[in-house]
C-alpha positions in Angstrom: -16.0 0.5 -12.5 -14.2 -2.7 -12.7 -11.8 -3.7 -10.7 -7.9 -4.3 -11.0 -7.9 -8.0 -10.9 -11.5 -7.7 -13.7 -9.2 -5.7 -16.0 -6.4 -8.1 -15.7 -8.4 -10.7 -16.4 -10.1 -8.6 -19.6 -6.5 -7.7 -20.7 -5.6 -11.7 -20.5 -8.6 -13.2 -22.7 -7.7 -9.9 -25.5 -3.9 -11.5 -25.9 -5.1 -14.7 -25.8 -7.7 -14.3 -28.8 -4.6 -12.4 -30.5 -2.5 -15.0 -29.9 -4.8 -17.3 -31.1 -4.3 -17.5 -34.6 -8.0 -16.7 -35.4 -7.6 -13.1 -35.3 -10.0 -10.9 -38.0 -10.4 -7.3 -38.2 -13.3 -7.0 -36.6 -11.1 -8.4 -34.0 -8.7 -5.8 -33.7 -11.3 -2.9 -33.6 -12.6 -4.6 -30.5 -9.5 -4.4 -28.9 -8.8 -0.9 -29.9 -11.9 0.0 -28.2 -11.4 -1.9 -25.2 -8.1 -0.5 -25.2 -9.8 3.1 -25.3 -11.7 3.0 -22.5 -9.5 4.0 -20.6 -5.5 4.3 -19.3 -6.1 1.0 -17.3 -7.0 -1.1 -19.8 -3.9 0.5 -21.9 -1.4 -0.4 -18.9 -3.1 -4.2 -18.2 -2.4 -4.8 -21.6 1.0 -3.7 -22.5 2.1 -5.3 -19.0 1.0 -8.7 -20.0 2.1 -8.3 -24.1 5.8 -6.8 -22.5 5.9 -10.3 -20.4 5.0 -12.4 -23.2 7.1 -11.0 -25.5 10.4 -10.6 -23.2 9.9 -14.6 -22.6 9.0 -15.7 -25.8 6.2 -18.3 -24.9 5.1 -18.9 -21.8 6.5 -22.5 -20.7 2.9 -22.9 -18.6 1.1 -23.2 -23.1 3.6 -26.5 -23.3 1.8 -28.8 -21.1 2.0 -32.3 -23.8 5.3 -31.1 -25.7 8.5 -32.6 -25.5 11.1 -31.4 -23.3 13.2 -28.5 -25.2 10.1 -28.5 -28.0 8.9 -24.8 -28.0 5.4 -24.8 -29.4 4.7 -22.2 -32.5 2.8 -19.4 -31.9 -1.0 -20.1 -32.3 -1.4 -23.3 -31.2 -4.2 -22.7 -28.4 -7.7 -20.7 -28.6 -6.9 -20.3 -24.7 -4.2 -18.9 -22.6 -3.7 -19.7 -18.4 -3.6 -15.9 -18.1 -7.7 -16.2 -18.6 -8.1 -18.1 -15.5 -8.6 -16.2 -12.4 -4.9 -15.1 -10.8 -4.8 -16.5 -7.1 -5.2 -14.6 -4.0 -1.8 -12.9 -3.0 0.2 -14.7 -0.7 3.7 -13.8 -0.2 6.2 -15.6 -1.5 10.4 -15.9 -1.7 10.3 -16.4 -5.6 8.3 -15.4 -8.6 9.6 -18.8 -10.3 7.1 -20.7 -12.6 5.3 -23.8 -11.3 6.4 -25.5 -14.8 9.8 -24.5 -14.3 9.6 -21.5 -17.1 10.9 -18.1 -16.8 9.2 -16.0 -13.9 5.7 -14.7 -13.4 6.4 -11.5 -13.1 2.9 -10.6 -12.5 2.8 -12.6 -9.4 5.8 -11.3 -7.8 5.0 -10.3 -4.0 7.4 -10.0 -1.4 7.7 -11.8 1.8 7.3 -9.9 4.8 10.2 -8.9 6.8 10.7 -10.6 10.4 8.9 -8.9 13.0 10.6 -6.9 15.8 9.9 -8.1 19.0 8.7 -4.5 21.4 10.3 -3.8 24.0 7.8 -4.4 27.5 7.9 -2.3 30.5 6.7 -3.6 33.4 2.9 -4.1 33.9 2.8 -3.1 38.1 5.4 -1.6 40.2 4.7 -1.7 43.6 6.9 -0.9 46.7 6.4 -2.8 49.9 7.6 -0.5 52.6 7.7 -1.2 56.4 6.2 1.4 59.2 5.1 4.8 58.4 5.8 4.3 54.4 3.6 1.3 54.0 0.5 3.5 52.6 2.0 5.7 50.8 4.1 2.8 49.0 0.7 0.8 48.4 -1.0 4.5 47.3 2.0 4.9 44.5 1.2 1.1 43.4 -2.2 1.6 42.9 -1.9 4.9 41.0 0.6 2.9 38.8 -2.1 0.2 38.1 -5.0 2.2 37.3 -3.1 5.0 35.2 0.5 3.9 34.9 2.2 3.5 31.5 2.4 -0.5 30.6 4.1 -0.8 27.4 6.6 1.9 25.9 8.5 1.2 22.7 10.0 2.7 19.1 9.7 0.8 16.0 10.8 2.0 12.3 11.9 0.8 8.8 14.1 1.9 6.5 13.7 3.1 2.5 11.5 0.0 1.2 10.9 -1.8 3.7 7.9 -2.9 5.8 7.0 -4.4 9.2 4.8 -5.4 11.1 4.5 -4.9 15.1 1.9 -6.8 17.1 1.4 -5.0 20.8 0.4 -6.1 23.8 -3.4 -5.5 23.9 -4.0 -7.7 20.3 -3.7 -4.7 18.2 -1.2 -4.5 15.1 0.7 -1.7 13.5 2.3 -2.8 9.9 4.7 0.3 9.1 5.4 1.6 5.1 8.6 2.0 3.8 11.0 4.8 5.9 8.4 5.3 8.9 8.1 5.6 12.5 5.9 5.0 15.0 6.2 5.6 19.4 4.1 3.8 21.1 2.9 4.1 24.8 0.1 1.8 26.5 -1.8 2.7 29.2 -4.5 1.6 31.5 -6.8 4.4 30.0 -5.7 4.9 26.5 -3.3 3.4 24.3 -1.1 6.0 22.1 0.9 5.8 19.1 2.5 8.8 17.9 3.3 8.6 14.3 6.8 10.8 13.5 7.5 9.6 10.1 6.4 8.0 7.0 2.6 5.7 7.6 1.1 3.0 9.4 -1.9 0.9 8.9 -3.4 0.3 12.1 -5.5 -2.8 13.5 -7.0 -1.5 16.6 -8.4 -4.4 19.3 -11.9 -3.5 20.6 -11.7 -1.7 23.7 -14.3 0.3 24.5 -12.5 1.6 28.0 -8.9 2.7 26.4 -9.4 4.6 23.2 -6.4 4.0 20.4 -5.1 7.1 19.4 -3.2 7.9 16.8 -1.0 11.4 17.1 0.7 13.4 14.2 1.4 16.9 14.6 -1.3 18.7 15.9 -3.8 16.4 14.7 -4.8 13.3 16.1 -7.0 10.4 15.0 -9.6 8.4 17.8 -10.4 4.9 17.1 -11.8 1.8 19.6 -11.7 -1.2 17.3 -10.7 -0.6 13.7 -8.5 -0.6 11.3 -6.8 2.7 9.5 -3.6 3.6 7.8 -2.5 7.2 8.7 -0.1 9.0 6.1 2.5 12.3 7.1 2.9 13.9 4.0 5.4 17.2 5.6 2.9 19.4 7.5 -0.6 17.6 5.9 -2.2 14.2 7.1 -3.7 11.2 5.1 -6.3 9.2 7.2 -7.7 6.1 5.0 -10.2 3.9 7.0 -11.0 0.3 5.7 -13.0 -0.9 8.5 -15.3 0.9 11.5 -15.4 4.5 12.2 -12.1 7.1 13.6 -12.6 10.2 14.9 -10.0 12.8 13.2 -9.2 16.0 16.1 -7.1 19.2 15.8 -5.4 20.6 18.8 -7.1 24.0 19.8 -5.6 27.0 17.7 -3.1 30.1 18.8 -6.0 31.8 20.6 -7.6 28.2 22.5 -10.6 28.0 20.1 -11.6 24.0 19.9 -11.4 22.8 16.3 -14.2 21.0 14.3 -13.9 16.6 15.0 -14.5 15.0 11.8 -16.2 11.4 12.2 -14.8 9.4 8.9 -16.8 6.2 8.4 -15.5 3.0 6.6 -14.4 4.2 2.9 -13.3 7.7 4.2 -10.0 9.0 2.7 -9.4 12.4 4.5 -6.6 15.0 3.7 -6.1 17.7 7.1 -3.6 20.4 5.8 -3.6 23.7 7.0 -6.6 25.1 5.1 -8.2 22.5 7.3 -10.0 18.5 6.4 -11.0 17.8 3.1 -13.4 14.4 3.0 -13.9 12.0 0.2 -16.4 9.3 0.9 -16.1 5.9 -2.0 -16.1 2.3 -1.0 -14.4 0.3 1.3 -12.9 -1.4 -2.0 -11.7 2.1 -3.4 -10.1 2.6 0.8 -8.1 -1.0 0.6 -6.7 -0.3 -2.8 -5.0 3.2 -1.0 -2.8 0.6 1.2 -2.5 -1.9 -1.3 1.3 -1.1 -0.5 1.1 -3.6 2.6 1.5 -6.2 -0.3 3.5 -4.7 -2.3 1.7 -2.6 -4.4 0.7 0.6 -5.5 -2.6 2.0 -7.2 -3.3 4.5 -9.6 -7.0 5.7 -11.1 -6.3 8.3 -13.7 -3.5 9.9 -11.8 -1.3 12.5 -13.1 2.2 11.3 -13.9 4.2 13.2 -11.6 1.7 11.9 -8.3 2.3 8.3 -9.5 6.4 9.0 -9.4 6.2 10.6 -6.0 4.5 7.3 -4.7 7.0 5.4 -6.3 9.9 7.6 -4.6 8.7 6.7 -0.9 9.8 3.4 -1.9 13.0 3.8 -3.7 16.3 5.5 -3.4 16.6 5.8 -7.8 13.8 8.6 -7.8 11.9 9.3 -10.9 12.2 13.0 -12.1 10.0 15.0 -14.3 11.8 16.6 -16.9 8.8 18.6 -17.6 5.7 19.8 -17.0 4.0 17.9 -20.0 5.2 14.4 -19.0 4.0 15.2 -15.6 0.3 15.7 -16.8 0.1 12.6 -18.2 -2.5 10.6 -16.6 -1.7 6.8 -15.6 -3.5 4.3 -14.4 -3.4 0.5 -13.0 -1.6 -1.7 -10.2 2.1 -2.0 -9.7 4.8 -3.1 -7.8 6.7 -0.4 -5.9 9.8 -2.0 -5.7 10.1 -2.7 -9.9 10.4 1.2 -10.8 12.3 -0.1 -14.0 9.2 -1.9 -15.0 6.9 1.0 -14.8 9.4 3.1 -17.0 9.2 0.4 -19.3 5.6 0.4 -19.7 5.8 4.3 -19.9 7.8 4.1 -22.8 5.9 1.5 -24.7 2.5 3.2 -24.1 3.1 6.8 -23.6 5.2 9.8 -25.1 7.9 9.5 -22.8 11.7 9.1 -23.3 13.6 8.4 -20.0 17.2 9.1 -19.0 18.3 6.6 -16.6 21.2 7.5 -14.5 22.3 5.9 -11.0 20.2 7.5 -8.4 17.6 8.7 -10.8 15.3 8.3 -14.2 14.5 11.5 -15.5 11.4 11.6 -18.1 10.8 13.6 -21.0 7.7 14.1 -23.0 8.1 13.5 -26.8 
């Protein structure tokens, strides 16, 4: 299956030969067959026709003109758009590099400031005179060995993310309207996750295991890296790197519950009817937190899923306005803080009408 960034690319060198000039009909059934393929290739394409056509002609086809000179329409066999887009990086601006109208296909927001945690201290000890001199040294070495070292909250509000680098080289980047506690010891370090998700980076510790709370479930690591989802009373574990350990507290009558070990790839739902596993690639596990740049990722997804993603990000919510335009199945990469450009693309390429109101965009299927 190719990959986001193949697609793009195949969607590119399509409007390109279009744009061309030499265009024949034998053309055009290529296209629709590329086109048909599937709901990615569908969405890639109207993204990148919707851009060029809202600015006219890209300023980046003028290299060699005159300033103000617009070139006509078909005046290159080859458009940037087929060379490779660059890595991400985040940036302030999706201005143009020539100075032309912006890229909004390379838009990716800067990262907010970090928070600096708040740091207990790392050894109380007493020094007592006379008969409380051992016991003083006895509480100081208890403290040490098992003693909390680091205690601190961190959160974000609606669309925003941060991340938090602790104490013993691990990182926590938090999603948009999340939550995290977190509590370092001298035999385990604990984060308890009370809202929203959290991709973790876990430093290798083999003596203090990183453990991840949520409910009554809990996930194990010792060097890794994870994103852990609350979704009301069901989890999302998501591992991109190493092995976790995913634990249930004991039920009503004491019984242990099963431990699930979820390798790199792993995407794991825990609800109540207990831990459903789905093992792809570690490519298919980094797209699922794709929204630590800014991102989100569908693969033939119904409609109404793809708006709820969008929603954890945004206070204008999209609404179905029925069940047919929430069966729709969508597919591609998108930025989950440009909710008006998705609608857009919905319209162009789908039977859907939206209603756009202040706090929400309700969709109808045609």
């Amino acid at each position: 299956m190719a990959s986001s960034r193949q697609i793009e690319q195949a969607a590119a060198a399509w409007l390109a030969r279009r744009e061309s000039g030499a265009w024949a009909g034998t053309d055009q059934a290529g296209l629709d067959a590329w086109l048909a393929e599937s709901t990615a290739h569908r969405v890639a394409f109207l993204r990148l026709e919707s851009t060029w056509n809202e600015s006219g002609r890209l300023t980046a086809l003028g290299a060699g003109q005159a300033p103000g000179a617009a070139p006509p329409r078909g005046q290159w066999s080859a458009s940037p758009l087929d060379r490779p887009a660059p890595a991400r990086a985040p940036m302030a601006s999706a201005q143009s590099p020539t100075g032309g109208p912006p890229d909004l296909a390379r838009l990716v927001f800067a990262p907010r400031g970090k928070e600096r945690p708040a740091r207990w201290p790392r050894l109380l000890a007493a020094t007592f005179t006379g008969a409380l001199a051992l016991a003083g040294a006895g509480l100081g070495a208890h403290h040490y060995f098992y003693g909390v070292t680091e205690q601190a909250s961190y959160a974000t509000a609606l669309g925003d993310l941060n991340r938090v680098p602790l104490s013993d080289g691990s990182g926590a980047t938090l999603s948009s309207d999340s939550r995290i506690a977190v509590s370092l010891s001298r035999r385990e370090r604990h984060i308890e996750l009370q809202r929203g998700e959290a991709f973790f980076e876990a430093a290798k510790d083999p003596h203090r295991p990183f453990v991840v709370s949520a409910g009554p479930r809990q996930v194990v690591a010792v060097g890794t890296r994870f994103a852990v989802r609350r979704d009301g009373p069901d989890l999302r574990v998501v591992v991109t790197e190493g092995t976790v350990r995913l634990e249930a507290s004991p039920d009503a009558q004491g019984h242990p519950q099963p431990t699930t070990l979820l390798p790199a790839g792993s995407l794991a739902i825990a609800s109540r009817n207990g831990v459903v596993v789905r093992t792809g690639s570690v490519a298919d596990a980094e797209r699922l937190v794709d929204w630590r740049s800014g991102f989100v990722t569908f693969r033939d997804t119904s409609l109404a899923e793809a708006a709820s993603e969008f929603n954890r990000y945004n206070a204008r919510k999209l609404v179905m306005g029925d069940a047919d335009v929430g069966a729709l199945r969508v597919g591609g990469n998108f930025r989950w803080s440009n909710v008006d450009a998705f609608v857009r693309l919905l319209e162009q390429g789908f039977p859907v009408r939206a209603e756009a109101g202040a706090d929400r965009i309700v969709l109808h299927s045609l």
